[in-house]
Structure formats: structure tokens, C-alpha cells
N, CA and C atoms as a LAMMPS dump frame, in Angstrom:
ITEM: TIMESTEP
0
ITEM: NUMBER OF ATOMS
576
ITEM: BOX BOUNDS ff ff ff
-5.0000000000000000e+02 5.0000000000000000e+02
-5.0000000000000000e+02 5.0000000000000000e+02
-5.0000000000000000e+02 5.0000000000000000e+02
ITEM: ATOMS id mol type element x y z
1 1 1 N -0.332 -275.329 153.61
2 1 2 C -0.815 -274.679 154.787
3 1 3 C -0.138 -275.188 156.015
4 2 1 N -0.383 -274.261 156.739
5 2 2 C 0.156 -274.714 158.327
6 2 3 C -0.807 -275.057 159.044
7 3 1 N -0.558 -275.752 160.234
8 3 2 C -1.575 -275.811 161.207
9 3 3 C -1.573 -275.685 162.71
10 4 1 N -2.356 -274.98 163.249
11 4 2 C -2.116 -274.392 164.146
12 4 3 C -2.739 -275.322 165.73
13 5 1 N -2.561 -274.954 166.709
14 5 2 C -2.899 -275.605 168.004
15 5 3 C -3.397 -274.711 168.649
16 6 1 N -4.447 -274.62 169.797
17 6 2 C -5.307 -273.375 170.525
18 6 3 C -4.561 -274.013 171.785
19 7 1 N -3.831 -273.39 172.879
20 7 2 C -3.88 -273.634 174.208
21 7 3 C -5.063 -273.117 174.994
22 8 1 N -6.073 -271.801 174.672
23 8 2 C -6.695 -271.525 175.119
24 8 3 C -8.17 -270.883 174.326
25 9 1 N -9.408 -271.101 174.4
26 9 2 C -10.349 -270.713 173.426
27 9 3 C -10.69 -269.329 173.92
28 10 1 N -11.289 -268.225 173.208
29 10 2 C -12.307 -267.281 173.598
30 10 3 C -13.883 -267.47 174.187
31 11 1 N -14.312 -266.692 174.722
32 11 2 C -15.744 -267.61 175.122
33 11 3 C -16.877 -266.916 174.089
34 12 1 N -17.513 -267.782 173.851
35 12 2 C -18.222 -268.981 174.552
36 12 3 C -17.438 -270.483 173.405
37 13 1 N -15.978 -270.685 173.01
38 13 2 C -15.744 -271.325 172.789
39 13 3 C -15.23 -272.324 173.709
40 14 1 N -14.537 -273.413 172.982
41 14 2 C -13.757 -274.37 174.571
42 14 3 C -12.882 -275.035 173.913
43 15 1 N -12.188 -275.48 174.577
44 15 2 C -10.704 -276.112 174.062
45 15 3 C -11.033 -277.325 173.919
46 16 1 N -10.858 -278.117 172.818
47 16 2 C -11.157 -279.553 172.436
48 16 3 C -9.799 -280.416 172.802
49 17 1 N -9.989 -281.59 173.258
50 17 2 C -8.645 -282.051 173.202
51 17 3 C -7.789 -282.232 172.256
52 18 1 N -8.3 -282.205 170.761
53 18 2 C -7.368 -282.201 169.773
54 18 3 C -6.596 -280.565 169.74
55 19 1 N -6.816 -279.939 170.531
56 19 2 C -6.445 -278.431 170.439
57 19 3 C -6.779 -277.552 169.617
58 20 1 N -8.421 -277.377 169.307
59 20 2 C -8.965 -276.641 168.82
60 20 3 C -9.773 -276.077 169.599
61 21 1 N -10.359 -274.834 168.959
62 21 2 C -11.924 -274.444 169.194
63 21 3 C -13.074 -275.049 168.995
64 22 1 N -14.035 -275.227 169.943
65 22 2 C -15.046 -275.702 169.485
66 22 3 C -16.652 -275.157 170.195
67 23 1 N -17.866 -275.394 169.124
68 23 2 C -18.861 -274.244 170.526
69 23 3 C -19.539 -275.042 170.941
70 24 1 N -19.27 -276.647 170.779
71 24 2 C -20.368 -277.611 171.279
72 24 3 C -18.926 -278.588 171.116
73 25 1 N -19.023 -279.371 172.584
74 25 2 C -17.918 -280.198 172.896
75 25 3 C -18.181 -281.264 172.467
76 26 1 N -17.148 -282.385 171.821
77 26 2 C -17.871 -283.606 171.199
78 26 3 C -18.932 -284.972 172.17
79 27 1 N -19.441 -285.394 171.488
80 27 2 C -20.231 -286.67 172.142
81 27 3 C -19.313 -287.325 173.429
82 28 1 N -19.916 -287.008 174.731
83 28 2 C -19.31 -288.43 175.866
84 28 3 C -18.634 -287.315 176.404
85 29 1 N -18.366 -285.408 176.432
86 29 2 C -17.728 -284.649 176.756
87 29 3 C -18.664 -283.364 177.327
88 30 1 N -17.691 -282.6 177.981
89 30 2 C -18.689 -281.611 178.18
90 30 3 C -17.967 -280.238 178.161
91 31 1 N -18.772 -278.954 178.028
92 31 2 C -17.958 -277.661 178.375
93 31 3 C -17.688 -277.282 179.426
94 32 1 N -16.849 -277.325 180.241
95 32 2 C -16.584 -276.654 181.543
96 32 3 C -16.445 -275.381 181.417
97 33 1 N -17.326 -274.188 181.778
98 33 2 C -17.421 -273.267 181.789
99 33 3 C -16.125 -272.338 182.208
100 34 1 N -15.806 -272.931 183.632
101 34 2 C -14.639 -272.722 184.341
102 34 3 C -13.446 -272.349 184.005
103 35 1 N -12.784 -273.408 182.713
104 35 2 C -12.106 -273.363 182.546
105 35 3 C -11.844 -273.119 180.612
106 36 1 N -13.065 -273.083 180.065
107 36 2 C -13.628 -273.31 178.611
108 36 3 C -12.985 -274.217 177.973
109 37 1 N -12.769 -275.43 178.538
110 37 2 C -11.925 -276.822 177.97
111 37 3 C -13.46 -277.92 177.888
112 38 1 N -13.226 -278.913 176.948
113 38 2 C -14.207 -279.891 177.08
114 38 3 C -13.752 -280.754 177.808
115 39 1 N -14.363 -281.217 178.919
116 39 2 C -13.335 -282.174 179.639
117 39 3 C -13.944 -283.85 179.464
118 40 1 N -12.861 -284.393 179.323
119 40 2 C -13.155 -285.805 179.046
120 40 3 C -13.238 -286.58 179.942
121 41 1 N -13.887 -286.401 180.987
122 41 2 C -13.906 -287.135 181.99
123 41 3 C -15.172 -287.708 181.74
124 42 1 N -16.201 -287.078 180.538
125 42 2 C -17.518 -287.519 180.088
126 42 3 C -18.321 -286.902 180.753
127 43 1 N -19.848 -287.449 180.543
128 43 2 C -21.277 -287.008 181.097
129 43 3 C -21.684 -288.066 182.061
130 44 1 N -22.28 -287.87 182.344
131 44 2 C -22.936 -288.892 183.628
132 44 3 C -24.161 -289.281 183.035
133 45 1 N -23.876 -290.705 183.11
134 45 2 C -25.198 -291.827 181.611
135 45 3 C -26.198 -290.935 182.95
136 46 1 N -27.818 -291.429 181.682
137 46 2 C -27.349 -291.372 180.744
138 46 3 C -27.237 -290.384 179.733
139 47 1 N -26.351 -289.445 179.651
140 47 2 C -26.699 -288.079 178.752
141 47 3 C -25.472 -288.7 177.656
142 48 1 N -25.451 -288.027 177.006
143 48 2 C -25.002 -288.544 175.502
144 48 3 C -23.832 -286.858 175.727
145 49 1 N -24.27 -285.981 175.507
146 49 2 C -23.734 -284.483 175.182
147 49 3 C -24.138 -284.001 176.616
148 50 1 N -23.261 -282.984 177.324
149 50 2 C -23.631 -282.473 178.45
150 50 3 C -23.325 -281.061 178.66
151 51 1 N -23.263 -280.006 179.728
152 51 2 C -23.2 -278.438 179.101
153 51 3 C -22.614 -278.412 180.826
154 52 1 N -21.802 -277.59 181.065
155 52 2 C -21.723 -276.888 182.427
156 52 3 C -21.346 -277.671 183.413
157 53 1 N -21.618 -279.105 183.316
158 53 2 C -21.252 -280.105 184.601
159 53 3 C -21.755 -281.935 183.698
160 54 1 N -21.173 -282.393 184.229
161 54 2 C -21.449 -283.522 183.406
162 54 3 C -22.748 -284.448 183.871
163 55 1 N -23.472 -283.381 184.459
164 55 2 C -24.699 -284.472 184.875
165 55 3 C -26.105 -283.595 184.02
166 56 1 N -25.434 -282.469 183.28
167 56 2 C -26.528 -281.739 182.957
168 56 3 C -26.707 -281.451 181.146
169 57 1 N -27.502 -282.441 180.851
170 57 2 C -27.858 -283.232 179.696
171 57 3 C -27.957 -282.363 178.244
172 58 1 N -27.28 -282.828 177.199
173 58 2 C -28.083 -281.95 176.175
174 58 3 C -28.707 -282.662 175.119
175 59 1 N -28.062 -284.042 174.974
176 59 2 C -28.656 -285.126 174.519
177 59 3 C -28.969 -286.279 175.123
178 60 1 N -29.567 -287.743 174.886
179 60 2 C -29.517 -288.766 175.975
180 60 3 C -29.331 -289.724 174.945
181 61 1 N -28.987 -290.684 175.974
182 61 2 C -28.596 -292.353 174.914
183 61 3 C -30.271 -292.901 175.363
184 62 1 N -30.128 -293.525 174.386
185 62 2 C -31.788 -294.701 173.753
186 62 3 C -31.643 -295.538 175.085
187 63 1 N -32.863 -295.784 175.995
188 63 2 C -33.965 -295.044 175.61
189 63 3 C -34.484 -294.062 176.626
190 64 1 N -33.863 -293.154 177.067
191 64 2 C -34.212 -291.907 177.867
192 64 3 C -34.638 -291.01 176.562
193 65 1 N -35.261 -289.852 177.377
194 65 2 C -35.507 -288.909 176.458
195 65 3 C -35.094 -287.266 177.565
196 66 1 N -34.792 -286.441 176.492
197 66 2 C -34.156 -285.062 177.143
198 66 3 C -35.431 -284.19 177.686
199 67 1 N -35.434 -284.168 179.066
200 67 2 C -36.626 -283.048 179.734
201 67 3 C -35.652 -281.841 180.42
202 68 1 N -35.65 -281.027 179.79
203 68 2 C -34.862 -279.709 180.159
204 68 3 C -33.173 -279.959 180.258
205 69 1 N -32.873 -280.256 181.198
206 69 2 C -31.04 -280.641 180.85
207 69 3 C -30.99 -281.876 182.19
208 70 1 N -32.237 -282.973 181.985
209 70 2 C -32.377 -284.171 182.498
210 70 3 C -32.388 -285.149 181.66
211 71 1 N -32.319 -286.748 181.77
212 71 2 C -32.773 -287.518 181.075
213 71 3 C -32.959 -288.655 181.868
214 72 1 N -34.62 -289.023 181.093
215 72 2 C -35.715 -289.423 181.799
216 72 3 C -35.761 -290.896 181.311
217 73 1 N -36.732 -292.018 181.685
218 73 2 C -36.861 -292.986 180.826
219 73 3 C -38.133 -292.911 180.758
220 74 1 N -39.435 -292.038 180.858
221 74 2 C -40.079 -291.686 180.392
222 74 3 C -40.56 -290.078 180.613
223 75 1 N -41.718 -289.558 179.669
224 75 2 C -41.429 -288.247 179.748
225 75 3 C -42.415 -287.765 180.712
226 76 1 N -42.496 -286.688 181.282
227 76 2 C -43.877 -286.782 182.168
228 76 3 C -45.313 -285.879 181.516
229 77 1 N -46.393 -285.95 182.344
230 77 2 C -47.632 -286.101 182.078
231 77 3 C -47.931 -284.462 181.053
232 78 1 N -48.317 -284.928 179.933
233 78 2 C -48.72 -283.797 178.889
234 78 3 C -47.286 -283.818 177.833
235 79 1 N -46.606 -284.659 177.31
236 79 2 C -45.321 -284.723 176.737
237 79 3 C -45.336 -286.319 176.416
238 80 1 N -44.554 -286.402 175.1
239 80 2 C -44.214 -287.795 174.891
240 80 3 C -42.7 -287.334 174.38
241 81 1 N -42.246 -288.848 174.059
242 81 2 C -40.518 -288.958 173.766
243 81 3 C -40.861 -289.072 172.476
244 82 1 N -40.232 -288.347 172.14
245 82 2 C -40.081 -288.431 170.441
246 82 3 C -38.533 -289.135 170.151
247 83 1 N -38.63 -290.626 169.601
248 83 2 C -37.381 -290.704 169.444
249 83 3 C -36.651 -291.298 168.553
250 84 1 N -36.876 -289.566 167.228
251 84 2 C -35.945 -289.085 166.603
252 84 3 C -34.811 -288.097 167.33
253 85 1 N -35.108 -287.151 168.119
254 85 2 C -34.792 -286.558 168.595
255 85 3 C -33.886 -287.105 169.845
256 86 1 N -34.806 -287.879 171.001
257 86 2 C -34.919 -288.224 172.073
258 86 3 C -35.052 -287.297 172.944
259 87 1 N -35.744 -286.168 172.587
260 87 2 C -36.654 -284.91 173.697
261 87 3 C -37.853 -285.046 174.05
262 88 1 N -38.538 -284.555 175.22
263 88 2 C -39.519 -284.629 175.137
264 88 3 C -40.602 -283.517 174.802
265 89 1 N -41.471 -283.638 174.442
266 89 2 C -42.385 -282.594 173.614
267 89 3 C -43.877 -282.955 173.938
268 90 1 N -44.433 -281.565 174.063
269 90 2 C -45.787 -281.616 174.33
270 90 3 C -46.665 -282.035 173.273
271 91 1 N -47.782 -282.584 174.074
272 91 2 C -48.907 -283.176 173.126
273 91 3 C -49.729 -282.19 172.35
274 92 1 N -50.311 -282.042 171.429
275 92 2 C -50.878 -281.465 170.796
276 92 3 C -52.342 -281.261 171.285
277 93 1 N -53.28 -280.095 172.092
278 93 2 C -54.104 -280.058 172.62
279 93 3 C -55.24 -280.607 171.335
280 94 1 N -56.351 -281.68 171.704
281 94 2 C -56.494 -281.331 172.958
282 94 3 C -56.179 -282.491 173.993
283 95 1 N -55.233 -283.106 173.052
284 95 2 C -54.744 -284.528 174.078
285 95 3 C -53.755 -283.802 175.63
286 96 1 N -54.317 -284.464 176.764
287 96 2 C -53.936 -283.716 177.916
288 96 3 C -52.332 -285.001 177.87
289 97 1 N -52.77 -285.929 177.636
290 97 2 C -51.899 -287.042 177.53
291 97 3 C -50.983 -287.897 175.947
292 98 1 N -50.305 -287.89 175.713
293 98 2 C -50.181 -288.959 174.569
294 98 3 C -48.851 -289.513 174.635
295 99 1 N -48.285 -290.626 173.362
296 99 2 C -47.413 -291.204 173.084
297 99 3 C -47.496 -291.204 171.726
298 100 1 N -45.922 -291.072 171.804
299 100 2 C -45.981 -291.793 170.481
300 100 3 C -45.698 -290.526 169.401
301 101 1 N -46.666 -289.917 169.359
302 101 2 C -46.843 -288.223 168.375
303 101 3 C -47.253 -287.316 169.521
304 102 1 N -47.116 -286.441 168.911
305 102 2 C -47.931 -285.252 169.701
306 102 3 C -49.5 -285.061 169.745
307 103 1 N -50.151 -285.812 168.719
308 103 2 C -51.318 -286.202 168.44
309 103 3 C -52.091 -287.656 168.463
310 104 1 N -50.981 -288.359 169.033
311 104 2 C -51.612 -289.961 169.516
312 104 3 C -52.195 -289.735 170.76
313 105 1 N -53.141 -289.335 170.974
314 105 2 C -53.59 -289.169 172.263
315 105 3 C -53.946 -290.375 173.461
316 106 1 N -53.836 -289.921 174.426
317 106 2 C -54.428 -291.207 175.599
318 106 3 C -55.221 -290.817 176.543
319 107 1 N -54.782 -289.347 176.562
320 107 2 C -56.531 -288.914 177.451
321 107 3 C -56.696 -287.096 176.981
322 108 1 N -57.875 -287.092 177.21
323 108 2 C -58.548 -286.163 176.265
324 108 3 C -58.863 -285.069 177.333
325 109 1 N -58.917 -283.367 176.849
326 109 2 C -59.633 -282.795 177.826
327 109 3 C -61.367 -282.237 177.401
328 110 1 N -61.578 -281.941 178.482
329 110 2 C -63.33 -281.396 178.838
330 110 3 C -63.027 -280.536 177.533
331 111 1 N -64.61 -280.69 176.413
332 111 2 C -66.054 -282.375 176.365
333 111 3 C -65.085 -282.611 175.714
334 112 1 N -64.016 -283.117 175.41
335 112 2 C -63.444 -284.081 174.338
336 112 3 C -63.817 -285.34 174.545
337 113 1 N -63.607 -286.466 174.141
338 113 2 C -64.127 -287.719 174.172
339 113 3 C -63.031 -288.286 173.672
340 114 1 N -62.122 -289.652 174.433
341 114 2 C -61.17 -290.43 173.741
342 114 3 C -61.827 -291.273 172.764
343 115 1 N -61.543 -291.817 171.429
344 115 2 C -62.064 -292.898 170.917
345 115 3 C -60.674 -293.067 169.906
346 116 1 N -60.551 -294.552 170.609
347 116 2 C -59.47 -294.827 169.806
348 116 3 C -58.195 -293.884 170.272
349 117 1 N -57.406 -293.511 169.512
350 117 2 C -56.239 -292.309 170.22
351 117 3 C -56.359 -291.136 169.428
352 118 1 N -57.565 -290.657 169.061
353 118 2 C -57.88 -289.198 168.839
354 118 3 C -59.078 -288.799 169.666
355 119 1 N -59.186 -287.54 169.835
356 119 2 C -59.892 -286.538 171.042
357 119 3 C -61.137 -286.205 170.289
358 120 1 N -62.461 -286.451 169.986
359 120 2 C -63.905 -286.517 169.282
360 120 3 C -64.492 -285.681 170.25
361 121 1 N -65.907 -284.512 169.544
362 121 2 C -66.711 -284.232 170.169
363 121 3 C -67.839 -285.204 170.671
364 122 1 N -67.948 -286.054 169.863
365 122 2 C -69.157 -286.951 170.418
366 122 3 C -68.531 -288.237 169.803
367 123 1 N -68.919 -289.637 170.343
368 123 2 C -68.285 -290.788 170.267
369 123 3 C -69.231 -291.312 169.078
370 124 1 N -68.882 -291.987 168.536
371 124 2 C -69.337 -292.782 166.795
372 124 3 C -70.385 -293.866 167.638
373 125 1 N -70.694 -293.955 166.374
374 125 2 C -72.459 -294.682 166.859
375 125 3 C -71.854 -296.238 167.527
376 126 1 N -72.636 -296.717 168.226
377 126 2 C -72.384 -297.971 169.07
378 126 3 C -71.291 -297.836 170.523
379 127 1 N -71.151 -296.83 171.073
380 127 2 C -70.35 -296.266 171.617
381 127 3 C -70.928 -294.79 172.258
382 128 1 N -70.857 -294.659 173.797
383 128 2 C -71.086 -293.467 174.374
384 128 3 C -69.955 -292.844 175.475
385 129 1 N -70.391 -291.477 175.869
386 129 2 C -69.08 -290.83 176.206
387 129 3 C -69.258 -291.166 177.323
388 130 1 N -68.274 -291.574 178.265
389 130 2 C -68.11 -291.564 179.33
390 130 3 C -67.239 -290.497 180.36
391 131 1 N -68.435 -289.587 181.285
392 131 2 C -67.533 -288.061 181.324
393 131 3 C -67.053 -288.507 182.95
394 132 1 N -66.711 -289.634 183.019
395 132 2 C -65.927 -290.035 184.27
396 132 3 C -64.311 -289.928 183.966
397 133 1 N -63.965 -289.661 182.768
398 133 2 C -62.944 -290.263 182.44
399 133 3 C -62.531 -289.734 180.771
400 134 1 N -63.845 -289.23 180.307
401 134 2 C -63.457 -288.622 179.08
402 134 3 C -63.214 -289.622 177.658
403 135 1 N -63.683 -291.082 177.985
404 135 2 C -63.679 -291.892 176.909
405 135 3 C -64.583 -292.093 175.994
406 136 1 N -64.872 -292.576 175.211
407 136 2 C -66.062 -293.631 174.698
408 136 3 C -65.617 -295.008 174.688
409 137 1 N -66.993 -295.474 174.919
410 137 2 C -67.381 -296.605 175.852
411 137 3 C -67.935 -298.102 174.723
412 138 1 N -67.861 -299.122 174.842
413 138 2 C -69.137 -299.544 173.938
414 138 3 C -70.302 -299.676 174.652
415 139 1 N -71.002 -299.664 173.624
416 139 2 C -72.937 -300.012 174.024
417 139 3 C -72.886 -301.479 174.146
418 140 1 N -74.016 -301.743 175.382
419 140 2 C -73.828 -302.984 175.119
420 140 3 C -74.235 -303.399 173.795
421 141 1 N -74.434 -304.9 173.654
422 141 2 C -74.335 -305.722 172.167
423 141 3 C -75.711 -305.45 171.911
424 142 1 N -76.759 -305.295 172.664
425 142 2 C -78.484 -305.355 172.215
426 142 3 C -78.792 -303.849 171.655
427 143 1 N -77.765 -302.759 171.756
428 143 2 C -77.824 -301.398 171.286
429 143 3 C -77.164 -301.057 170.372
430 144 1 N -77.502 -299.934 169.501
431 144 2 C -77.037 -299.762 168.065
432 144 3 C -76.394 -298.299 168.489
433 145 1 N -76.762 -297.735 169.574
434 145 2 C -76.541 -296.281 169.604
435 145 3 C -76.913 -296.529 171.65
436 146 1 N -76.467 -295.714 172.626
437 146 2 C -76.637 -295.456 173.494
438 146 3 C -76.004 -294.066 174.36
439 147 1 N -76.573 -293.993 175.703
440 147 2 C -76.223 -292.746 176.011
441 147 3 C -75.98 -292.606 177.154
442 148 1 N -74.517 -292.594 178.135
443 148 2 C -75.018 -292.049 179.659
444 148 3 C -74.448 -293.378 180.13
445 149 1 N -74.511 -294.024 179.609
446 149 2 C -73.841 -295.429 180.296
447 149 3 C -74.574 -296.747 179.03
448 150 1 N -73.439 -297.737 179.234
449 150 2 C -73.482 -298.969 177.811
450 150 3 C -74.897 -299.784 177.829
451 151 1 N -75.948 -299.569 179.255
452 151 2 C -77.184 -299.948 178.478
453 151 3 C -78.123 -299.36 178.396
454 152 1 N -78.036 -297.668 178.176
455 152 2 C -79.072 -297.058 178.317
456 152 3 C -79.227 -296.717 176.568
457 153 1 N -79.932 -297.619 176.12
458 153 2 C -80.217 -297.917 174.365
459 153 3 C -80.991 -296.31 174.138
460 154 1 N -80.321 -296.057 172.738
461 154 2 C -81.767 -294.847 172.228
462 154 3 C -81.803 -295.433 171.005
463 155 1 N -81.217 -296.659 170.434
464 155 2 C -81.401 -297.051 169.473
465 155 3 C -81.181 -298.407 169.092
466 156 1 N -82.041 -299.878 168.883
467 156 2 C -81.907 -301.261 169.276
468 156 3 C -81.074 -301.347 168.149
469 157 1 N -80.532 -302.776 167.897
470 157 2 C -80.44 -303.444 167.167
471 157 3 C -81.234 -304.042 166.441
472 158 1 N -81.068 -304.527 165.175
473 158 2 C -82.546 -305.302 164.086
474 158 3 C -83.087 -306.18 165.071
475 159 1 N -84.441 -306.539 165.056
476 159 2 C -85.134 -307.623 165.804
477 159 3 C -85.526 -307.099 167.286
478 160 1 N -84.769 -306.058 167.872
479 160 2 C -85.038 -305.537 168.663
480 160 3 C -85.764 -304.371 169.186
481 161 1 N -86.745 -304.294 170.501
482 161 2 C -87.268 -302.996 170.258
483 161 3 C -86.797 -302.39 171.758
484 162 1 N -86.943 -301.165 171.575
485 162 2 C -86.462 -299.659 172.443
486 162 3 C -87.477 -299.847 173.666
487 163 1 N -87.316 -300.049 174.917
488 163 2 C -88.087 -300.281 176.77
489 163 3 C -87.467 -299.036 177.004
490 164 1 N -87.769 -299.03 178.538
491 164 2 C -87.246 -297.871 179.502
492 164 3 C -86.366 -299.168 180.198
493 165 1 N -86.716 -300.415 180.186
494 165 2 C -85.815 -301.276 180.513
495 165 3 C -84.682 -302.034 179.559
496 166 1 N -84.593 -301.228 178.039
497 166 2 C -83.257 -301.634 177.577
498 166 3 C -84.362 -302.119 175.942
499 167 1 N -82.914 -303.121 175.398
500 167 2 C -83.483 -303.492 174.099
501 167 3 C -84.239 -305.121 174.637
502 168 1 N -85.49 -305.165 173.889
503 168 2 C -86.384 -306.131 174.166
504 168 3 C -86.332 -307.136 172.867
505 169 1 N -86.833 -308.031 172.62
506 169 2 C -87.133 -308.722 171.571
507 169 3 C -88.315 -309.165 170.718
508 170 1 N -89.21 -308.849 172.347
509 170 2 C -90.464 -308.831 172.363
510 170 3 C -91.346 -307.295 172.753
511 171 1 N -93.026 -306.613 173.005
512 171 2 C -93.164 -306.009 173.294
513 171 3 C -93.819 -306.264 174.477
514 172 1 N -93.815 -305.788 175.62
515 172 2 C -94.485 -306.464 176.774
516 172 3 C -96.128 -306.099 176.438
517 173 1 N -96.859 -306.89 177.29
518 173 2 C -98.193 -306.982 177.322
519 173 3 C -98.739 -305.58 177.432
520 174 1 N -99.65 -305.133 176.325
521 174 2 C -100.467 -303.666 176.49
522 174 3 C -99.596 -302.745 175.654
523 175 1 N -98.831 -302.532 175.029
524 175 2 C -97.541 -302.044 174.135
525 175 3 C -97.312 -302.195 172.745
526 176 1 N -97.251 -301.885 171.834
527 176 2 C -97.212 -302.213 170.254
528 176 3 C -95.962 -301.343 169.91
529 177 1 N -95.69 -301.913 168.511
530 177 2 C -94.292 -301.109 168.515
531 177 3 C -94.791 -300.363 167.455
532 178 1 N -93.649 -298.955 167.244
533 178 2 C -93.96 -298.125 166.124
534 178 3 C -93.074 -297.682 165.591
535 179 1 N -92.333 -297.402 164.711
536 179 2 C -91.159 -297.253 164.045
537 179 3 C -90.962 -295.715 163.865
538 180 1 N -90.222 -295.195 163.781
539 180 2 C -90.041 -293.236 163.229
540 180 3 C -88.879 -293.027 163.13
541 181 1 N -88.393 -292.651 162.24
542 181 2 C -86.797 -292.501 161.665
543 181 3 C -85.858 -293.413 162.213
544 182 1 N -86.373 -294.834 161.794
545 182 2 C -85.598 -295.769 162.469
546 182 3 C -85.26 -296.14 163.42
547 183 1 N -85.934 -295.285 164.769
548 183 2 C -85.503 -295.834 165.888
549 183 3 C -87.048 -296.436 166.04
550 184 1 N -86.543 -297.393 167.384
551 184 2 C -88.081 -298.047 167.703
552 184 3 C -88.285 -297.53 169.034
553 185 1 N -89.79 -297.219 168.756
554 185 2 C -90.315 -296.6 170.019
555 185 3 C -91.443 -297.872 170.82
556 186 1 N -91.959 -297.669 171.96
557 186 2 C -92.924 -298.506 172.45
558 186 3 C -93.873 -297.486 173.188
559 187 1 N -95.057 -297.416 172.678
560 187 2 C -96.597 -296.945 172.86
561 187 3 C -97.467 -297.409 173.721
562 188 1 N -98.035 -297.03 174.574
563 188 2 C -99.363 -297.705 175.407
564 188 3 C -100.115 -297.88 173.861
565 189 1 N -100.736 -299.189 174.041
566 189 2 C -101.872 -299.234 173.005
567 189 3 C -103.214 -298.774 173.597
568 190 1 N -103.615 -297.293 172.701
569 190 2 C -105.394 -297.19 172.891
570 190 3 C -106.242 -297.713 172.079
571 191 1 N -107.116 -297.84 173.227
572 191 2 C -108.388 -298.105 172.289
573 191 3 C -109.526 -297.359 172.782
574 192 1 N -110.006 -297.02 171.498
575 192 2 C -111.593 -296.453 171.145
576 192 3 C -112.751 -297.193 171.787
């Protein structure tokens, strides 16, 4: 065989410096539209691959990640860097926020509830939602279950019983305790 040399490509090809065609110019190069040559004058860090001008990105070097034909060193709000790729990509609703995956979440939207880095309708026992912010919270340590904020108990711990003032240990004077599906309640005591 013979081999041949391109002085000039068709479009949307471009002239490689080895004197070929090519439809994507190699790494550290870019297509000049202008002239349909890849010109080696490179990309402007940090883009890796560039399209049209050498500041306008199609890949990025570690550790930026690609946001439209930018590169970022982090990605912005509702997107993480994925970096296999090094693009950035939206989170998987109903995380408004994440890293990491599209489903590692870091903040959650309305009623979601953060716990841990997934988005919950209601927060796991010992733990309540906090709709300042969309988290779950812990209860304090004297509560098994709470609601509305970490010491408002609806459910004590063993040894402990259920007040309007929190988990007790004792029952205050005039009060007896009474048990009903495991939570503990506190009663005026009557008498006959």
C-alpha cells in the first residue's frame, strides 16, 4: 500500500499534525474551526481536550471536573464530579445536593429527611426530623423515640418514664405510671 498525506480536511474534519483527518483532535490539542487544523499550541489547563478555542473544555485533567465546556475544581450546587468521567452530573432527586454518586446525598428536598446520605420520609427511631434544614437529628440519650426537637420524648428509655417535662426516672408526687403499647404514660392518680 501507499500512503497518503491530507494538506487540507473536509468539515467537520481537521488536519492533524501527522497529516491526517481527524473528527476529534488529539489530547493537549484543539480544533480550530477557522482553519479545520488541530492546533498545537494546546488547551488552556486545565482542560485535557478542547473544541473551538483552547480555553473551551471537552475533557479536564484530575482533579477538575467538566461543567459545560468549563473546568471546575468543584461542581456546583445539585451536581457532583464523577471521576470516572471527570463531568459533572446531577444528583438523583430527591437529593437537592450530593457527592460522590448521584445518590449520596447531602441535603434533601421538602418532607424528605437527610439520615445518613440517603433522603427518608420519616427519620428511624432515636432520631427526629428537623424541618429547619431537612435532617434527622438525635434524641437526646433519656429518649428512645422523639419529635419536633431532641428532647421532646414520645418514647423513654428502660427505667424511664414519659413527663410533659421530658424522660423522668421517677414519677412526681400525685402521678403513677401506666404502660400501653410500650410507651410510658403518666396519669393524675384518682381516688374513690
Amino acid at each position: 500500500g501507499t500512503s497518503s498525506t491530507c494538506t487540507s480536511c473536509s468539515d467537520p474534519y481537521f488536519l492533524s499534525s501527522s497529516q491526517t483527518c481527524v473528527s476529534s483532535c488529539p489530547s493537549g490539542t484543539y480544533g480550530d474551526i477557522g482553519d479545520g487544523t488541530c492546533r498545537t499550541a494546546g488547551c488552556t489547563a486545565p482542560c485535557l481536550n478542547c473544541s473551538v478555542s483552547p480555553a473551551e473544555c471537552l475533557s479536564c485533567a484530575s482533579p477538575n471536573f467538566l461543567e459545560g465546556t468549563s473546568c471546575l475544581a468543584s461542581c456546583p450546587n445539585g451536581k457532583y464530579g464523577d471521576t470516572n468521567d471527570r463531568k459533572c452530573k446531577l444528583c438523583d432527586p430527591p437529593c437537592i445536593y450530593c457527592t460522590g454518586t448521584a445518590n449520596t446525598c447531602t441535603k434533601c428536598s421538602n418532607p424528605k429527611y437527610l439520615s445518613g446520605s440517603n433522603c427518608v420520609d420519616s427519620c428511624p427511631s432515636g432520631k427526629w426530623g428537623d424541618l429547619s434544614d431537612n435532617t434527622c437529628k438525635d434524641c437526646d440519650t433519656a429518649c428512645v423515640e422523639c419529635s419536633g426537637s431532641s428532647s421532646s420524648c414520645t418514647k423513654c428509655s428502660s427505667g424511664k418514664y414519659l413527663n410533659a417535662a421530658g424522660c423522668l426516672t421517677s414519677c412526681p408526687s400525685g402521678k403513677w405510671v401506666s404502660s400501653y403499647e410500650n410507651r410510658n404514660f403518666e396519669r393524675n392518680r384518682r381516688f374513690i
